[in-house]
C-alpha atoms as one frame of an Amber mdcrd trajectory, in Angstrom:
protein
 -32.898 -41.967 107.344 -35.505 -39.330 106.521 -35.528 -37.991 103.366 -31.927
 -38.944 102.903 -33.318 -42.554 102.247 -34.286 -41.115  98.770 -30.571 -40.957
  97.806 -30.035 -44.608  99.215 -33.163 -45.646  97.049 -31.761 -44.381  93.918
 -28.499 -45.879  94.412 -30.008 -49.213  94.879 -31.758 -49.151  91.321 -28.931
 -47.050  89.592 -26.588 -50.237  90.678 -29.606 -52.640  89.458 -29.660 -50.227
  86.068 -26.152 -50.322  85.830 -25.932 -54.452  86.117 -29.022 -55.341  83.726
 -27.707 -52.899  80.752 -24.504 -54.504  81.506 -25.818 -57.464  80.419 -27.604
 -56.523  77.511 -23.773 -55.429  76.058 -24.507 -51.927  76.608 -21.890 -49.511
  78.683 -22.764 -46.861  81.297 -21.217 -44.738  83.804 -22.375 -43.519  87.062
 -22.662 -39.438  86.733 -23.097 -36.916  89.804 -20.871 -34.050  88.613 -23.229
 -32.199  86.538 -25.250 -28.448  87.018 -28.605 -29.488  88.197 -30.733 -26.775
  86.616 -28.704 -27.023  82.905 -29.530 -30.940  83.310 -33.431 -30.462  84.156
 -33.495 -27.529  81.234 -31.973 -29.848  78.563 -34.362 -32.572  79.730 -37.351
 -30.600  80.456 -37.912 -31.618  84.088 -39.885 -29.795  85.843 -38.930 -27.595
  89.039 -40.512 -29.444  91.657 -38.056 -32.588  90.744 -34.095 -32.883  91.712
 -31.699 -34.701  89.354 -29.440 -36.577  91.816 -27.876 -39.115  89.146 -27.547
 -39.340  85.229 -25.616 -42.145  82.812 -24.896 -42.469  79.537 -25.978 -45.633
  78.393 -24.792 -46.906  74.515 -23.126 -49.596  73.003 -19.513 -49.265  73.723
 -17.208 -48.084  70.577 -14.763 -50.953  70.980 -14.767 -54.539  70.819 -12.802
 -54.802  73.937 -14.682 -53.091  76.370 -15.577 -55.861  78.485 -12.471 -58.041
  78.086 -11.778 -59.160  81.600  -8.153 -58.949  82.758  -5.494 -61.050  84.296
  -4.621 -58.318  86.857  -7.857 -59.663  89.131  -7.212 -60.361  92.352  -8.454
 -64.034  93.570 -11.524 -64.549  95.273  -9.980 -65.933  98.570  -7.849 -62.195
  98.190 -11.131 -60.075  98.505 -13.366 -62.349 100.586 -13.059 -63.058 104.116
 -15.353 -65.849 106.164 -16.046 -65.727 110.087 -13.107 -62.561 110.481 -12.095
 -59.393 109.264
């Protein structure tokens, strides 16, 4: 992949990232939209660096945040074995 393999790297920890603070109770959320040079100026990151991915990551405000829901589709809905 070339130096495209750096965005498939940092997708592979932001997921792992993502998971662990998930179970530590705390709430994140994938961000890409964002002005690259406004982000490195407010952070102080220096030129010769790229943001390609920020999150939030906080205790969420309400107690409910996590509740799962009855809308969730069975496994045997999502999963397939030996066929598409």
């Amino acid at each position: 992949m070339g130096e495209m393999s750096m965005l498939l790297d940092v997708s592979i920890a932001f997921t792992h990232l993502v998971l662990a603070a998930r179970t530590e109770g705390l709430g994140t959320c994938w961000i890409g939209a964002f002005n690259n040079s406004e982000i490195k100026k407010l952070l102080c990151i220096p030129d010769e660096y790229e943001v390609v991915a920020a999150t939030p990551l906080g205790f969420p405000e309400s107690e409910n945040a996590f509740s799962q829901t009855s809308k969730r589709k069975t496994i045997d809905e999502i999963v397939s074995t030996n066929k598409f």
